[in-house]
C-alpha positions in Angstrom: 0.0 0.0 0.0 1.0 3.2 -1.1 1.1 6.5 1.0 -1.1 9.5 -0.5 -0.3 12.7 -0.3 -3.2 13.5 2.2 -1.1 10.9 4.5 2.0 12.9 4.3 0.7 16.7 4.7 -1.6 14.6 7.6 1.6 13.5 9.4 3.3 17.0 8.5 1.2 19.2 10.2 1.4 16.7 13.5 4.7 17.1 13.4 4.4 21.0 13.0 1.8 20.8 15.7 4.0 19.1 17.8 6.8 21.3 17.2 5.1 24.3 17.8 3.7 22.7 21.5 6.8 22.3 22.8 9.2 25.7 21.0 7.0 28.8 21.8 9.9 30.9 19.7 8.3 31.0 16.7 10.7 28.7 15.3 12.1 25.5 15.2 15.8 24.4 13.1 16.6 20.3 13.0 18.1 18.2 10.7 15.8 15.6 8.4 15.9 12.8 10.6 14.7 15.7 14.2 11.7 16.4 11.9 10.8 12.4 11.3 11.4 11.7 15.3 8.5 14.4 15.7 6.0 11.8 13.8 4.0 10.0 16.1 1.9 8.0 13.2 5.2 6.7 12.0 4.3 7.7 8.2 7.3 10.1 7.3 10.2 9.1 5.6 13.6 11.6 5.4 12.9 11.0 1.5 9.4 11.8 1.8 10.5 15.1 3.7 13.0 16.0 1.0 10.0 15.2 -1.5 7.9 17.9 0.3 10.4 20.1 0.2 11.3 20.2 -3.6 7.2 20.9 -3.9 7.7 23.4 -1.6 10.9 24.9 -3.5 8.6 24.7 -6.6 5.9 26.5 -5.1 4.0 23.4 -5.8 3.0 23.3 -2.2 2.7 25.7 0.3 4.3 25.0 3.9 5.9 27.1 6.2 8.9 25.0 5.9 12.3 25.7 4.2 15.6 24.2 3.7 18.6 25.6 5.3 21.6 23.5 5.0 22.4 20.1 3.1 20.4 18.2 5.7 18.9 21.4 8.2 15.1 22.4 7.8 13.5 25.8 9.5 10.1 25.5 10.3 7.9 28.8 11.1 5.5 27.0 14.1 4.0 30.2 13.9 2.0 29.6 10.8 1.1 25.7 10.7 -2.5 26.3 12.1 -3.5 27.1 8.4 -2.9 23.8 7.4 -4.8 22.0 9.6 -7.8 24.2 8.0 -7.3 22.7 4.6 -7.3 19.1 6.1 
């Protein structure tokens, strides 16, 4: 069975609300494998992340999410409430 896309953003914005309940800066900085540890449904991959974030470099999708380093991701915990709108 494959995973969908509504599976990934799903697991994302746990993630993001996790990350957000427990840095109250704003803003959270952690390599690929930080951000899968945050997963509690066990669905994220490091290669699914570095999927989402080419569409996110593409403007495909929008996340507040970016890549800093070869392996370092921001996240703006700020903003990840709208997402959980669109699921």
């Amino acid at each position: 069975m494959r995973t969908t896309y509504r599976q990934i953003l799903s697991a994302t914005h746990g993630v993001l609300d996790r990350i957000s309940s427990h840095y109250r800066t704003g803003r959270w900085v952690g390599t690929f494998d930080d951000f899968v540890t945050y997963d509690n449904s066990q669905t994220l991959t490091v290669n699914m992340v570095k999927e989402l974030l080419s569409c996110i470099e593409q403007g495909e999708v929008d996340l507040p999410i970016s890549l800093v380093g070869g392996d370092t991701i921001y996240v703006d915990t700020d903003v990840y409430g709208w997402l959980g709108d669109k699921l």
